[in-house]
PLY file of the C-alpha trace (Angstrom):
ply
format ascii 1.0
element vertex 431
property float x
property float y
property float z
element edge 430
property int vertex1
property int vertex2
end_header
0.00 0.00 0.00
1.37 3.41 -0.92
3.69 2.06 -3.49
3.69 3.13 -6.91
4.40 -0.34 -8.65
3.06 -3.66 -9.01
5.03 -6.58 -10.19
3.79 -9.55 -11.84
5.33 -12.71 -12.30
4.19 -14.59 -15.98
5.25 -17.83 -17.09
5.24 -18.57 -20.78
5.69 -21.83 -22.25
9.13 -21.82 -24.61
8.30 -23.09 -28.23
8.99 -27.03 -29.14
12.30 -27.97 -30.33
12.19 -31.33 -31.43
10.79 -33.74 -28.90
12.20 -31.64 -26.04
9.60 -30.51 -22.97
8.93 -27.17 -23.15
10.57 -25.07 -20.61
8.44 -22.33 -19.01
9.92 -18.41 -19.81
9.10 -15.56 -17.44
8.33 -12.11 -18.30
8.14 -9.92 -15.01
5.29 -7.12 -15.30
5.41 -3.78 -13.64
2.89 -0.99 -13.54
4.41 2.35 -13.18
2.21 5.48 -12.02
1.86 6.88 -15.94
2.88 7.26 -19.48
5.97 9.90 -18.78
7.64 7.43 -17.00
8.33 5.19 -19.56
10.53 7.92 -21.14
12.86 8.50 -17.72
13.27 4.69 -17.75
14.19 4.18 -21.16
16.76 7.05 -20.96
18.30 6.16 -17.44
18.88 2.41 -18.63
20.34 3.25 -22.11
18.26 0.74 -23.87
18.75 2.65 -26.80
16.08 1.69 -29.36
15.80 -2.26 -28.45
12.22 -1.68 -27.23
8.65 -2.46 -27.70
5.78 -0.15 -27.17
2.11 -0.51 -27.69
-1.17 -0.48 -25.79
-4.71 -2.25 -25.51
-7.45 -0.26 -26.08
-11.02 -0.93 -23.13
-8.47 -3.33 -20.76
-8.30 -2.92 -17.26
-5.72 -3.34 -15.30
-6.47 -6.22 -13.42
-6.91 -7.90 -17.37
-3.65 -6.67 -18.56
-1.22 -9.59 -16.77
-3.15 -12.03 -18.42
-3.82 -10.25 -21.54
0.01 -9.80 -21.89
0.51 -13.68 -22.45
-1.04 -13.82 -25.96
0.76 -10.90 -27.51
2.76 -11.41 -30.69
5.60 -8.94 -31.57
6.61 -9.86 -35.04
5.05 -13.17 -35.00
6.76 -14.46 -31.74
5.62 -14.18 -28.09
6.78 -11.49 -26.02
8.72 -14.12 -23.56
10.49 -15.03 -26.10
12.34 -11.64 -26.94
11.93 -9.83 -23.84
12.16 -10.23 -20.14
10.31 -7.41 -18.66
6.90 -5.21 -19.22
5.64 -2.17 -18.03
2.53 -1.00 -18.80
0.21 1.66 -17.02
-3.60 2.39 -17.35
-4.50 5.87 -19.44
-7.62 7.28 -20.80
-6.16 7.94 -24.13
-3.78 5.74 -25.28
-2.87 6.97 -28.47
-2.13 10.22 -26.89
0.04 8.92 -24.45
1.83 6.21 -27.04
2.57 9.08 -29.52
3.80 11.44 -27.10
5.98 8.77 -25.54
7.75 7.48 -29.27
8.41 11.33 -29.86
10.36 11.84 -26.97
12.25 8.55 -27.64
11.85 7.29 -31.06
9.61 3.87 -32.63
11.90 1.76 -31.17
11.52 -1.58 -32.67
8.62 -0.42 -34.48
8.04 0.46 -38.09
5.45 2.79 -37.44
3.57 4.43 -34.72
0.56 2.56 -32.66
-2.80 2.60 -34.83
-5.13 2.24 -31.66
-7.91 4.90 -30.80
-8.00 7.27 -28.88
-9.86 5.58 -26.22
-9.05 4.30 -23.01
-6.92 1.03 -21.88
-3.55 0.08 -20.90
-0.58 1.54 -22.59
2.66 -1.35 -22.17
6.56 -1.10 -23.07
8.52 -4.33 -23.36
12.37 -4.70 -22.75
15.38 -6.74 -22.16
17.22 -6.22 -18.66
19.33 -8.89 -19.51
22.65 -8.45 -21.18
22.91 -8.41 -25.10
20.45 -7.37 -27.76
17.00 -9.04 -28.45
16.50 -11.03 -31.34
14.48 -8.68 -33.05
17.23 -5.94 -32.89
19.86 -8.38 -34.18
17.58 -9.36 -37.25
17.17 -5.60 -37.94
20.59 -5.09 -37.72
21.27 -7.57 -40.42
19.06 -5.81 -42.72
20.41 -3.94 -45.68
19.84 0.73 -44.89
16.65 0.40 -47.86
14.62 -2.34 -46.43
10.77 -2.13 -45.96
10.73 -3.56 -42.99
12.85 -1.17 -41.16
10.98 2.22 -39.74
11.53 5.65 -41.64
13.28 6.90 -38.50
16.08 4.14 -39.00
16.28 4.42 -42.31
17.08 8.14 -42.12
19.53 7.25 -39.03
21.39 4.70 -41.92
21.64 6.48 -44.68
24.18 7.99 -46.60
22.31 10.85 -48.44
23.16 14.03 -47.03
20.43 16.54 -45.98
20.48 20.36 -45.73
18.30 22.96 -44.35
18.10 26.31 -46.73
16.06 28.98 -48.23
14.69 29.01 -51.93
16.68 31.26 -53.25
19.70 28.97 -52.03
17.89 25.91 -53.58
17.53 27.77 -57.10
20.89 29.11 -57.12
21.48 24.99 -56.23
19.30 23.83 -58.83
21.21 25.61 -61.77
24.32 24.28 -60.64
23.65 20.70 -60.91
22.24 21.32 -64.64
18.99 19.99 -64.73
20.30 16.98 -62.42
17.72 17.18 -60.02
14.10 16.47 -58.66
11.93 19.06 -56.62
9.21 17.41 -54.30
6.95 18.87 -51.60
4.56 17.79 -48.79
2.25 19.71 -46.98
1.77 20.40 -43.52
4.95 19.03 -43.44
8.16 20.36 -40.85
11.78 19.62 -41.87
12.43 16.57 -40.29
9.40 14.76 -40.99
10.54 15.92 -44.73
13.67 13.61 -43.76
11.91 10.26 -43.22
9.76 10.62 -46.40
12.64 11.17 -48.47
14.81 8.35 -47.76
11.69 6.19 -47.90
10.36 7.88 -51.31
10.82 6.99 -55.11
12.07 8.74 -58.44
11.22 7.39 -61.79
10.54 4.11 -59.51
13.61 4.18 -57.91
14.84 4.78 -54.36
15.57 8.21 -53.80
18.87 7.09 -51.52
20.21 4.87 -55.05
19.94 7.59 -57.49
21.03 11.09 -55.36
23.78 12.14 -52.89
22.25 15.31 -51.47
19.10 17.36 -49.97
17.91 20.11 -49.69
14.71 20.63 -47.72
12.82 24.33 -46.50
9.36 25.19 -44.94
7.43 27.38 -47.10
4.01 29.04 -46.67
2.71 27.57 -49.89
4.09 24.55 -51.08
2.47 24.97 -54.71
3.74 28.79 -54.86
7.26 27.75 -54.11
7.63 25.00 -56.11
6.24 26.76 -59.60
8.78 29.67 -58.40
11.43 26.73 -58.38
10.23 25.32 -61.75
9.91 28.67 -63.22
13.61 29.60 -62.73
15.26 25.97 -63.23
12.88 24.19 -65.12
11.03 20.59 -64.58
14.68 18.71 -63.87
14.56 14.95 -64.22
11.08 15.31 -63.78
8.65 14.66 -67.06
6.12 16.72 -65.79
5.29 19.94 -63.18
5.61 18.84 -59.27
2.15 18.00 -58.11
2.03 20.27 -55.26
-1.27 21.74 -53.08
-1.36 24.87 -51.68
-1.03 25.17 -47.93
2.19 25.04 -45.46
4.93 22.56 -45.34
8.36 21.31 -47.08
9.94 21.50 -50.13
12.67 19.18 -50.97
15.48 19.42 -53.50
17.34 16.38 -54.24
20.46 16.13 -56.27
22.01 13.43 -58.22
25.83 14.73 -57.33
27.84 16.57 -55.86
27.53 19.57 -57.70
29.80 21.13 -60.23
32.67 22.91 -59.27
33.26 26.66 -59.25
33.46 28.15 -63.10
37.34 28.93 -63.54
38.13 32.33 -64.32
38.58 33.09 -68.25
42.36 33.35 -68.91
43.12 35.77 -71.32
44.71 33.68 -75.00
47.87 33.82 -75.45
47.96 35.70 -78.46
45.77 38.14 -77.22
48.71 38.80 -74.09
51.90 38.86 -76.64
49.63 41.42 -78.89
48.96 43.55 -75.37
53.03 43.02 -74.86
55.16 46.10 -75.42
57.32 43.65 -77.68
54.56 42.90 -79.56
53.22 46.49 -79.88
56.00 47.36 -81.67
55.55 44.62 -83.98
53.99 45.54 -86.99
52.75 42.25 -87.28
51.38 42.25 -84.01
49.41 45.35 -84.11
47.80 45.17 -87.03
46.47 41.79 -85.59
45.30 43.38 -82.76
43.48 46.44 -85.07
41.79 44.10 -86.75
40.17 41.89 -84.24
39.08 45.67 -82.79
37.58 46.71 -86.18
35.97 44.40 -88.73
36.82 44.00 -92.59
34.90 47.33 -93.75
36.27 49.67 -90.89
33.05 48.67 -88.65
33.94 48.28 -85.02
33.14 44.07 -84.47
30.88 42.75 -82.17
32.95 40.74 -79.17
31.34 37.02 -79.10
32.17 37.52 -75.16
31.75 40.56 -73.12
35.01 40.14 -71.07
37.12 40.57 -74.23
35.50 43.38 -74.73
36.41 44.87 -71.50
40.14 43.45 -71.66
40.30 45.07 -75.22
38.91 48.42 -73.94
40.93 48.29 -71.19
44.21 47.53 -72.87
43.58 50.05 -75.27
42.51 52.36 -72.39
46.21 51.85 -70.94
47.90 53.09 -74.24
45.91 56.35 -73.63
47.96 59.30 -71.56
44.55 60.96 -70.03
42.87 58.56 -67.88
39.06 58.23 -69.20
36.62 59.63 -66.69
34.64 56.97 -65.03
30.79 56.97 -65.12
28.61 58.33 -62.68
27.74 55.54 -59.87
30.09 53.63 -61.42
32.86 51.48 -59.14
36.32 52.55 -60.39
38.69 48.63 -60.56
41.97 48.16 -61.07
43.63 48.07 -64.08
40.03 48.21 -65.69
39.27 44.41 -65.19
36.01 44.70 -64.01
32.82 42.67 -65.11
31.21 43.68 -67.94
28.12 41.77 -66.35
27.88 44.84 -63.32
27.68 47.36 -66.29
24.34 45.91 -67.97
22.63 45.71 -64.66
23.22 42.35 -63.59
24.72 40.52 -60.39
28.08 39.29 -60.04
28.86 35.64 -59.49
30.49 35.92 -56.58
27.20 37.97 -55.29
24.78 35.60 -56.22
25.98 32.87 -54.06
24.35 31.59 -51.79
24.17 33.50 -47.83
25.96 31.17 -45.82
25.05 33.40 -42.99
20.71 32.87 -43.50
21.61 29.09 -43.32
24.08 29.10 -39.86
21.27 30.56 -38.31
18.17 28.78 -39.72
20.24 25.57 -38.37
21.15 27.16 -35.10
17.19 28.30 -34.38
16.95 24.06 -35.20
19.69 23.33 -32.51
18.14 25.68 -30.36
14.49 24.08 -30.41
15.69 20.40 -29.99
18.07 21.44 -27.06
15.18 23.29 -25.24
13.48 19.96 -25.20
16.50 17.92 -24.56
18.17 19.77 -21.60
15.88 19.24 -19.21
16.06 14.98 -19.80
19.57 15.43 -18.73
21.08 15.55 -15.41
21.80 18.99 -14.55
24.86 18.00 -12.50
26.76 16.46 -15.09
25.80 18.77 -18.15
28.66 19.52 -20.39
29.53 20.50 -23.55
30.84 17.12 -24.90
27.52 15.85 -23.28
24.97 17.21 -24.46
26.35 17.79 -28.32
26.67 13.99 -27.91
23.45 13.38 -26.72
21.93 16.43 -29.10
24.07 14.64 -31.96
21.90 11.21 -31.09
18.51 12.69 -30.87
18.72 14.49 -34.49
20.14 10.79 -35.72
23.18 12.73 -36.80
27.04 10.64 -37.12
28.91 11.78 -33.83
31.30 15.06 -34.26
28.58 16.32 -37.71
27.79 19.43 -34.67
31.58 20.28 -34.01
31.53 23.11 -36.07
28.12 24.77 -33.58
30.55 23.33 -29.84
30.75 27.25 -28.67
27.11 27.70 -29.59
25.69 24.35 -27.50
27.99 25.66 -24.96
26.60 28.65 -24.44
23.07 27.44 -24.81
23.20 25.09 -22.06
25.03 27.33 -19.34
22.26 29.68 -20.11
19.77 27.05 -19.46
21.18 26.33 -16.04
21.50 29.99 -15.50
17.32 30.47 -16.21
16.49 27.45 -14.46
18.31 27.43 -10.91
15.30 28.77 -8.98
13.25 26.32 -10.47
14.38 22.77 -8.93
12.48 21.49 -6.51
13.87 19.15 -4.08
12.67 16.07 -3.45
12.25 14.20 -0.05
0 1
1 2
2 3
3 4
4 5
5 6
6 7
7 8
8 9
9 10
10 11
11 12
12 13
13 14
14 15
15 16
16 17
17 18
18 19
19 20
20 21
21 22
22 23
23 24
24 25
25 26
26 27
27 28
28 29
29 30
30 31
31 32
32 33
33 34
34 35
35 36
36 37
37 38
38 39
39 40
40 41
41 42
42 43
43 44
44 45
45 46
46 47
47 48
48 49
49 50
50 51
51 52
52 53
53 54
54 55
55 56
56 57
57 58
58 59
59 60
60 61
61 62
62 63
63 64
64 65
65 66
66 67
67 68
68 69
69 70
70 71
71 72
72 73
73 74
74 75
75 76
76 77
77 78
78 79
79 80
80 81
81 82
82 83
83 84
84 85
85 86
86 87
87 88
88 89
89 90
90 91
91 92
92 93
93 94
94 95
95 96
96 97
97 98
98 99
99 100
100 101
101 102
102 103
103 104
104 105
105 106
106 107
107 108
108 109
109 110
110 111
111 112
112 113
113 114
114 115
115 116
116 117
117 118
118 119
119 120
120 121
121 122
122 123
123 124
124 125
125 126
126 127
127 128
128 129
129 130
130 131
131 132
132 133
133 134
134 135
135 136
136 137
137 138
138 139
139 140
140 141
141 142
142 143
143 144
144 145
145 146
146 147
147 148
148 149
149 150
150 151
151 152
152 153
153 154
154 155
155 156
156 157
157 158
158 159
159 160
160 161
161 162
162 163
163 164
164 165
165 166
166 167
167 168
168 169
169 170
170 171
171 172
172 173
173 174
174 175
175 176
176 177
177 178
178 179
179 180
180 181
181 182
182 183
183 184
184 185
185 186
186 187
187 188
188 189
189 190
190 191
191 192
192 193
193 194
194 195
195 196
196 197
197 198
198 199
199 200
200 201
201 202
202 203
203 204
204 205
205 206
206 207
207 208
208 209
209 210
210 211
211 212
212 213
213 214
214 215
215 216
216 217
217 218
218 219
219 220
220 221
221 222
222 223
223 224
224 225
225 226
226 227
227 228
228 229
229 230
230 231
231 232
232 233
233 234
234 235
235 236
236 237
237 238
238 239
239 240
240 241
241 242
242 243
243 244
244 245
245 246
246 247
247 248
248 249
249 250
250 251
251 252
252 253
253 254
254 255
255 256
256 257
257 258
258 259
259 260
260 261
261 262
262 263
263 264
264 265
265 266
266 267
267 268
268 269
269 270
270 271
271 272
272 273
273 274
274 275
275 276
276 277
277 278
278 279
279 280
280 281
281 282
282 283
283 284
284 285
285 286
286 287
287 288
288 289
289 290
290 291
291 292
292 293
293 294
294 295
295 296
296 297
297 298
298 299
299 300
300 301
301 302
302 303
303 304
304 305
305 306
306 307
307 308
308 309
309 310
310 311
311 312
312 313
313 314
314 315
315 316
316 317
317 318
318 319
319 320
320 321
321 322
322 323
323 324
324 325
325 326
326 327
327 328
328 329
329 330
330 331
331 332
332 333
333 334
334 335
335 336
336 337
337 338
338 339
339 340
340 341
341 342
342 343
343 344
344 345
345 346
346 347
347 348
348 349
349 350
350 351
351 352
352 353
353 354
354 355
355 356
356 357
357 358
358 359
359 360
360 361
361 362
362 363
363 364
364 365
365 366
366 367
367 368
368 369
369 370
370 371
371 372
372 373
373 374
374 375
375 376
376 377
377 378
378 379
379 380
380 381
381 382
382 383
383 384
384 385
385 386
386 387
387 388
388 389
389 390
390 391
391 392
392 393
393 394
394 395
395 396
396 397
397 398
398 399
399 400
400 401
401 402
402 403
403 404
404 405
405 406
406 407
407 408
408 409
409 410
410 411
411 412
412 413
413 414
414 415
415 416
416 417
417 418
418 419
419 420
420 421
421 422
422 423
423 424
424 425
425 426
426 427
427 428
428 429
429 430
């Protein structure tokens, strides 16, 4: 009386194995106050995601211990894979289930509980003994595609790399790979959910992960305006047809076959363009009436240049023959030695303006960092917080490979130590 738990004893019969007797298995039962402590236990006994959750919709809790017997987890009895159970009574069971695999992932599960939401017990199965449970080591075995695994693993195996940006990043992106991509969107839809549907989707009937290397995903207001803004710029990409998008919030994904391009290398001037600049070759005859008559055409017409920087070089090499220094425009920005763009002068942008901000996405990804740390810190022990900590245990709960957050250390840093800072009038202590 007055304790919080029950415990149950169950024996379970052991399946035949030849003409061998049976031998009875036990699976110990405990029922726990409610739903939220199925998270603190999972996380203090680092059980990782070798569990099994579920629930029973209209069963009371005097039912449960004997209800528990008959359960199948992929087609075998729960004594056979685990050794204990905890379960708890709720009045909404999905609720509680759902709330409980966000906080700590599906587990064992492919998908999340499809019960009502009515009342009934809600149950979480795992091994206290040493070593993994069958089921993990069969899912281990399977290959980072398979069907049978959940999104959430899939996305924790894969190789495709994933980025959070802005469109105008994703266009600039687009262009670059040359038509070598595919633009997708889901509504009501948030970035990481966006995750998990791509490395589970298909191209062309292919698996997304097979045929591209990288990601790009953003939340938009209007998933149909953004991607016919996308299409209108860069065109349909592998795609045969327009994306079929509906209007409303959620994510737009842009998924690329490579690695990109690189960088266009700056046009070198010929080489018989520099010895006819030369002051060697200026006072070759030869050499300057080569150099007149790429400047003027056969009838004394000036030629058209088939690219604007030669016409730039030209005017500027024939600028520094000049002894008065041309006047430079109005609004214009004087350069050096006269080698500036030719683009700037009709109006438009620079390559090296119309990069992408690398600024816009540090911070979109550190407002991400921020949000899943306000929601992690408080799991963790405050005593032992620390940077390696919690960018370790941050790293884990965004399924990311271990050291991917390095480059964000002084930023978790600071985050935590202001959380403790906030939060030190606010522990209780507990008798």
């Amino acid at each position: 009386r007055g304790s919080r738990c029950s415990v149950f004893k169950l024996q379970t019969a052991a399946p035949f194995v030849g003409n061998r007797r049976p031998t009875p298995m036990s699976l110990e039962c405990t029922k726990l106050a409610n739903s939220s402590e199925f998270v603190k236990l999972l996380q203090d006994n680092c059980h990782g995601q070798d569990f099994w959750l579920s629930c029973q919709a209209n069963l009371a809790s005097a039912d449960f211990t004997r209800h528990i017997q008959s359960v199948r987890v992929e087609s075998n009895m729960v004594a056979e894979i685990f050794t204990h159970c905890y379960f708890t009574v709720s009045s909404d069971i999905k609720a509680d289930a759902d709330a409980v695999l966000v906080e700590v992932g599906l587990g064992l599960r492919r998908k999340t509980v499809r019960s009502k939401n009515v009342s009934g017990c809600v149950f979480l199965l795992v091994k206290e003994t040493a070593g993994p449970t069958t089921l993990m080591q069969e899912k281990s075995g399977l290959s980072a595609d398979d069907h049978k695994l959940s999104a959430e693993e899939r996305l924790r195996r894969t190789e495709l790399r994933f980025e959070v940006a802005d469109l105008e990043h994703m266009a600039t992106e687009a262009k670059r790979s040359r038509t070598q991509f595919w633009l997708t969107s889901w509504t009501a839809t948030n970035v990481e959910d966006g995750m998990k549907k791509v490395v589970c989707m298909r191209a062309d009937g292919e698996l997304a992960v097979h045929r591209f290397k990288r990601c790009w995903l953003a939340e938009v207001a209007d998933c149909l305006s953004a991607t016919e803004r996308l299409t209108a710029s860069c065109g349909h990409g592998l795609r045969k047809g327009a994306v079929r998008s509906r209007p409303g919030p959620g994510c737009v994904a842009l998924l690329l076959s490579g690695e990109g391009p690189p960088p266009p290398a700056p046009v070198a001037t010929p080489p018989r363009r520099a010895a006819a600049a030369s002051p060697e070759a200026r006072a070759a005859p030869e050499g300057q009436s080569q150099a007149k008559r790429r400047r003027v055409g056969p009838e004394g017409v000036a030629a058209v240049p088939m690219l604007p920087i030669r016409t730039s070089s030209s005017s500027a090499a024939k600028a520094s023959t000049t002894s008065t220094p041309r006047p430079s425009p109005a609004g214009a920005t004087p350069t050096s030695g006269g080698s500036g763009s030719p683009l700037a002068a009709n109006g438009a942008v620079p390559t090296t303006l119309a990069g992408p901000s690398s600024e816009e996405i540090y911070i979109k990804t550190l407002e991400v960092l921020e949000r899943r740390l306000a929601a992690l810190l408080p799991t963790l022990p405050r005593e032992q917080l620390s940077t390696p900590l919690v960018q370790e245990k941050l790293e884990e709960s965004m399924r990311k490979p271990h050291g991917r957050l390095d480059k964000f250390k002084l930023e978790i840093a600071r985050i935590w130590r202001k959380y403790l800072e906030t939060t030190a009038g606010q522990t209780e202590d507990v008798d």
